[in-house]
C-alpha atoms as one frame of an Amber mdcrd trajectory, in Angstrom:
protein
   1.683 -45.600  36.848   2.020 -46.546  32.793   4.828 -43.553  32.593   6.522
 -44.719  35.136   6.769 -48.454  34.278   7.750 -47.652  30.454  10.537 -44.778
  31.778  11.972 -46.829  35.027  14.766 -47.801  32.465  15.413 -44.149  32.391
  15.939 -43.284  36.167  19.793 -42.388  36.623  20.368 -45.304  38.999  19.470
 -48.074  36.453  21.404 -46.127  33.985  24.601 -46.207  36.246  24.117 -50.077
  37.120  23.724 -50.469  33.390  26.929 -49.199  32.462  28.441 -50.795  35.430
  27.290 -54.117  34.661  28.289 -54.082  31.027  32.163 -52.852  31.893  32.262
 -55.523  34.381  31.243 -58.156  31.671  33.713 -56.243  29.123  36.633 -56.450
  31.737  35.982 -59.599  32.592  35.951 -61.495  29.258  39.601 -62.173  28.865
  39.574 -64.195  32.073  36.122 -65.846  31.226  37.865 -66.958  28.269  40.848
 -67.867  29.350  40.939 -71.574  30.048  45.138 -72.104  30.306  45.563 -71.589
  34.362  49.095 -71.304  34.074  49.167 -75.547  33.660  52.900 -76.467  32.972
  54.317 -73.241  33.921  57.368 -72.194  36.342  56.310 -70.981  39.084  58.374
 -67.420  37.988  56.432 -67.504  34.449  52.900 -67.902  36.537  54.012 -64.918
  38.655  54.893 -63.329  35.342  51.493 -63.526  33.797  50.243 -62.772  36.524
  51.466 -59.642  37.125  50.949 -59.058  33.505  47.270 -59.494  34.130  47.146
 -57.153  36.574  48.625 -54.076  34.537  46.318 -55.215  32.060  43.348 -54.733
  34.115  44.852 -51.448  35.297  44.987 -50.265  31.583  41.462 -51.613  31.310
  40.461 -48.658  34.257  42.017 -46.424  31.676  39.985 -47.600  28.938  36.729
 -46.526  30.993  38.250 -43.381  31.419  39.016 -42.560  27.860  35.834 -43.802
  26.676  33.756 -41.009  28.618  36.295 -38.293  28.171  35.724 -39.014  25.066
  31.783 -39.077  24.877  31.291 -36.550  27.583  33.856 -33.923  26.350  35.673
 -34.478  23.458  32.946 -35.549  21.509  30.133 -32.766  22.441  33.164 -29.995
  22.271  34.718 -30.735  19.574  33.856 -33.443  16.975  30.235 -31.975  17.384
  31.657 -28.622  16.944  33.249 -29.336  14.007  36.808 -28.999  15.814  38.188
 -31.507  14.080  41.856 -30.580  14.450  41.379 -29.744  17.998  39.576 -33.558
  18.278  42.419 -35.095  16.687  45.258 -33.889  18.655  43.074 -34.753  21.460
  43.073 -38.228  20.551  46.356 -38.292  19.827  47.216 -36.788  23.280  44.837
 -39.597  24.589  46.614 -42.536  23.141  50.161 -40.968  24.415  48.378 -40.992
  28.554  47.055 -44.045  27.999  50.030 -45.654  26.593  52.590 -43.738  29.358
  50.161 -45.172  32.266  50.090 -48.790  30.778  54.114 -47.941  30.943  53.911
 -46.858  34.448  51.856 -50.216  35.711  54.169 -52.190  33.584  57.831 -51.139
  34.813  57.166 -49.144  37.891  54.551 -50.792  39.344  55.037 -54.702  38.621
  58.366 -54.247  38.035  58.042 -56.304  34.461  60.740 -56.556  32.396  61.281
 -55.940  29.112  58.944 -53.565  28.184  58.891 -52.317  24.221  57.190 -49.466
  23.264  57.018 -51.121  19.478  54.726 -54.119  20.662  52.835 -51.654  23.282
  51.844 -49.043  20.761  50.644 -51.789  18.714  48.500 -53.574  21.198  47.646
 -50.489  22.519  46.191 -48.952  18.922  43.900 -51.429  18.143  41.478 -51.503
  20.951  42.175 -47.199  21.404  40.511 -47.829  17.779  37.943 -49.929  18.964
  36.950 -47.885  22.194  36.945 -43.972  20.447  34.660 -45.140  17.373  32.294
 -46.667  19.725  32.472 -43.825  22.830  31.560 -40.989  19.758  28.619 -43.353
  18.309  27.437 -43.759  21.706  27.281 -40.379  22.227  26.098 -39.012  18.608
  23.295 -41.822  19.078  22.584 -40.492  22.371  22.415 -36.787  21.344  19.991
 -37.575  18.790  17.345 -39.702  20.543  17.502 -36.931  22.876  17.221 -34.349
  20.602  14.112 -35.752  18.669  12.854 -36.447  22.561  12.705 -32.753  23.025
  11.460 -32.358  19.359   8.259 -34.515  20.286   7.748 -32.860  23.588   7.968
 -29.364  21.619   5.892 -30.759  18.919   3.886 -31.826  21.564   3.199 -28.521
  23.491   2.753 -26.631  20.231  -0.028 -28.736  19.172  -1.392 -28.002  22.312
  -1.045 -24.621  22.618  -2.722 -24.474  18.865  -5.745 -26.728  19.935  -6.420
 -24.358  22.892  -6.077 -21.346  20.578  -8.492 -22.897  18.225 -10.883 -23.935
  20.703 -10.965 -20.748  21.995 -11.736 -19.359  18.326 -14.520 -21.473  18.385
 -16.392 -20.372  21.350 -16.903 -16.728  21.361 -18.056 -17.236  17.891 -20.969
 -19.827  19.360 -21.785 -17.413  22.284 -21.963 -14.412  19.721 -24.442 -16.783
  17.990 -26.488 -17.411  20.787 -26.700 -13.932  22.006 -28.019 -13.509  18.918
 -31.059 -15.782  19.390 -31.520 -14.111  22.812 -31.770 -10.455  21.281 -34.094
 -11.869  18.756 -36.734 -13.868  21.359 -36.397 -10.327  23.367 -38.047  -8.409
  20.562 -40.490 -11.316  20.248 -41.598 -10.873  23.597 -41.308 -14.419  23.337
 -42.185 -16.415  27.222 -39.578 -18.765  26.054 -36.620 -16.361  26.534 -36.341
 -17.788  30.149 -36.274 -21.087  29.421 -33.812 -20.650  26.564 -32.445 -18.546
  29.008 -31.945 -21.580  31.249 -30.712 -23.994  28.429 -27.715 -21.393  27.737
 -26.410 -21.782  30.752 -26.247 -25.294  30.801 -24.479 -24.883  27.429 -22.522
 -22.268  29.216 -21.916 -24.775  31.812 -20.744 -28.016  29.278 -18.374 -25.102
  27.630 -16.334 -24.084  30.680 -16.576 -27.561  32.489 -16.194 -30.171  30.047
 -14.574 -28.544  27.068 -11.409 -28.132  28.975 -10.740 -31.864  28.792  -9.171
 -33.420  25.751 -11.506 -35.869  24.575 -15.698 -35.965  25.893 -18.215 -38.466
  26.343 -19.600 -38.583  22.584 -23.681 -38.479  24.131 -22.562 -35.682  25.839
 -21.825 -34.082  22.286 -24.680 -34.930  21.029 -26.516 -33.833  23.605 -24.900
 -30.008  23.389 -25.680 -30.357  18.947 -29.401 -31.175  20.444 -29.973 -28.026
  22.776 -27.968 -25.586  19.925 -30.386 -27.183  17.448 -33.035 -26.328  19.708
 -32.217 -22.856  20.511 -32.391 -22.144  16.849 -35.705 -24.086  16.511 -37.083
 -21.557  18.870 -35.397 -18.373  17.032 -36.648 -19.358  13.222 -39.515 -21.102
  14.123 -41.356 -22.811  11.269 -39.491 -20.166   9.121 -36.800 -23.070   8.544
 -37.296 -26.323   8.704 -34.905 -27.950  10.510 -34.552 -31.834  10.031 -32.496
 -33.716  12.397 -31.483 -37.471  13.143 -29.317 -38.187  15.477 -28.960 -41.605
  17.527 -28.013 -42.155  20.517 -24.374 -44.438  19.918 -24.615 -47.782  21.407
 -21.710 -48.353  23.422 -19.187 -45.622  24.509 -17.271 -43.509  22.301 -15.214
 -40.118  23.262 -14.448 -37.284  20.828 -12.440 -33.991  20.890 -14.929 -31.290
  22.233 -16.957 -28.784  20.588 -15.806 -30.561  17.171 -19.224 -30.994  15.506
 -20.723 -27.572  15.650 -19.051 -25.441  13.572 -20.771 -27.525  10.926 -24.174
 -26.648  12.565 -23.228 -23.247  13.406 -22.039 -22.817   9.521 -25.618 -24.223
   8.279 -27.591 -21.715  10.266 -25.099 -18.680   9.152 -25.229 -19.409   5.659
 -28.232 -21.257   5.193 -31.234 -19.110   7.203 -30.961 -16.263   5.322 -32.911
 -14.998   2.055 -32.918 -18.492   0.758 -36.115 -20.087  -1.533 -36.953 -22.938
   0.216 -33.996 -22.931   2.780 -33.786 -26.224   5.124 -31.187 -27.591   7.349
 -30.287 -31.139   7.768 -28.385 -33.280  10.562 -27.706 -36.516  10.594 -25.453
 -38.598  12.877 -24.904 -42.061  13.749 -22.341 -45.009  14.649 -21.604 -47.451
  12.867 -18.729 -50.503  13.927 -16.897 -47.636  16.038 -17.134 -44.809  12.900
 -19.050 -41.987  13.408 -20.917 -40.437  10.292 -21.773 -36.682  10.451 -23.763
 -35.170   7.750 -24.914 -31.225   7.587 -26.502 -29.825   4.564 -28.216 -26.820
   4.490 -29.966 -24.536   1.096 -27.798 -21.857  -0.285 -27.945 -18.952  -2.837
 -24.954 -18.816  -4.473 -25.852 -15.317  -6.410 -27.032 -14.053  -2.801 -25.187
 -10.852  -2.362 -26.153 -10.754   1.481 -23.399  -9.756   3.395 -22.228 -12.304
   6.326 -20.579 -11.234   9.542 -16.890 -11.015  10.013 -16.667 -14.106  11.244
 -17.838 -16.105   8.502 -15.660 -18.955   7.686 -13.664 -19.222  10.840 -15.804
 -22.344  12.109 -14.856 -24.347   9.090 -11.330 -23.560   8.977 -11.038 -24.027
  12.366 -12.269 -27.599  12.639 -10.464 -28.472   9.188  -7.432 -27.738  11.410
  -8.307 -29.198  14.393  -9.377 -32.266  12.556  -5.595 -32.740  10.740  -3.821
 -32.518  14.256  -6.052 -34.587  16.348  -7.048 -37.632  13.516  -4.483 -37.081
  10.754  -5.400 -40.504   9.225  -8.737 -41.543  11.331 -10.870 -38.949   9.603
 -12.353 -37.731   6.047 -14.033 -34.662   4.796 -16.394 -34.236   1.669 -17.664
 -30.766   1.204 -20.050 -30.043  -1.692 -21.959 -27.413  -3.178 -24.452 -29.100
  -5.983 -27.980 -27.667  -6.891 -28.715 -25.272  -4.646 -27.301 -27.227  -1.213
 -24.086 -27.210   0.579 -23.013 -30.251   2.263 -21.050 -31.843   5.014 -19.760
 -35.362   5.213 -17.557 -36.323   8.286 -16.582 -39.835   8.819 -14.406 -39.758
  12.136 -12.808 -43.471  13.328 -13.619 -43.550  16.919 -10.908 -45.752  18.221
């Protein structure tokens, strides 16, 4: 319902009663305006004027004529075209129809007498200069607000087509992850594969059901960062401690989908490997409608352990998604000082 009341003025009837309703006005001025009504006057110089009125309305109807010949074909043709000889003699081939048929309603139609080309060249000229210049504006104008229409709406479908292709990045790389864990509790023997079992398919579930929306509850978010978080609790164990602090928002807040964890998913690549002392950290909360999202994680940087091909996708991935979906709502501090690596998202919710 919001589309269509903003665009109604677009709808081709309005437009038509538009341009109806402002000729009407235009042709109607000069008797608006005209306050003489032919007071002292013979009754031969009322019929005169009259009849003078007349052919001028009829050379009015010509007016409207030229002026969308002109936008709808001479312009787009060739001024556009850069035909400007063609365009010229056009015009010039214009002014001689227009001025023939004000001839024609003047002698052979009214019967008005004397007519001078002189004085109806002249009168003629000045409003064929006002009507041209303001037909081609109107249509140069027009052209362009409808070409940067169609750039916005390609603009528009390109950054939508990119989202869904980096989306789509982003979640075979989590799945690989998680298959991961699953290999890893299966040589354990562990008896919570089924369960973790269980909780990947409601992840499973949030990814194919939910993700495909443009923005998500942000609890529901949180929720999926909780049961990843989990999952790799019950891989590592107390090998890596794993602090996290994340409260629940008060109020509701939505947020582009699967945003967040390529941060978490880069903290367990890079930071549960052959690391002294290696920890993870989350921490998110909401503050006056701003969200602040911290990851940090331990890191060797003389480790020579080689990561999977995927390394670094995550990252780059949200760094782009984050530029097309909150060019000026968001900020990004990444740091590597004494050993950790760290994360800082602040993302304006509104």
């Amino acid at each position: 319902m919001g589309n269509i009341s903003l665009e109604w003025y677009n709808r081709r009837p309005v437009k038509v009663l538009t341009h109806v309703a402002a000729w009407a006005i235009v042709l109607a001025l000069p008797y608006l305006l005209n306050d003489d009504h032919d007071e002292g006057h013979t009754r031969e110089r009322a019929a005169f004027f009259q009849s003078l009125g007349y052919v001028n309305f009829l050379t009015s109807l010509l007016w409207v004529a030229a002026f969308y010949l002109n936008a709808y074909w001479l312009t787009p043709k060739l001024f556009s075209q850069k035909k400007y000889v063609a365009y010229i003699g056009s015009l010039i081939l214009l002014f001689g129809f227009i001025l023939a048929g004000h001839a024609f309603f003047f002698v052979d139609v009214f019967s008005l007498h004397p007519f001078s080309v002189r004085r109806a060249s002249g009168f003629i000229l000045w409003t064929f200069l006002l009507v041209i210049p303001v037909s081609t504006t109107w249509r140069l104008v027009r052209d362009r607000i409808d070409a940067d229409k169609m750039a916005a709406e390609r603009q528009a479908e390109n950054l939508k087509t990119e989202l869904s292709f980096l989306r789509s990045q982003i979640n075979p790389h989590f799945i690989f992850n998680i298959l991961n864990n699953l290999v890893a509790l299966e040589r354990m023997k562990s008896p919570e594969l089924g369960p973790t079992i269980l909780k990947l398919s409601a992840l499973m579930q949030y990814m194919l059901y939910e993700t495909g929306e443009d923005k998500v509850q942000l609890s529901m978010e949180v929720e999926y960062l909780q049961s990843y978080i989990d999952l790799q609790r019950q891989r590592f164990g107390k090998n890596l401690p794993i602090f996290v602090s994340m409260d629940e928002p008060e109020g509701v807040y939505e947020i582009e989908p699967m945003l967040l964890i390529p941060f978490v998913e880069n903290a367990f690549k890079h930071g549960a490997g052959m690391i002294d002392q290696r920890a993870i950290h989350v921490d998110l909360h909401v503050k006056d409608g701003v969200l602040y999202f911290g990851v940090k994680n331990k890191y060797d940087a003389d480790s020579r352990e080689i990561k999977d091909k995927g390394s670094g996708i995550g990252l780059t991935n949200v760094k782009r998604r984050l530029i097309l979906l909150y060019p000026s709502g968001h900020s990004l501090r990444i740091t590597q000082d004494q050993g950790w690596f760290a994360v800082l998202l602040k993302l304006n919710l509104h």
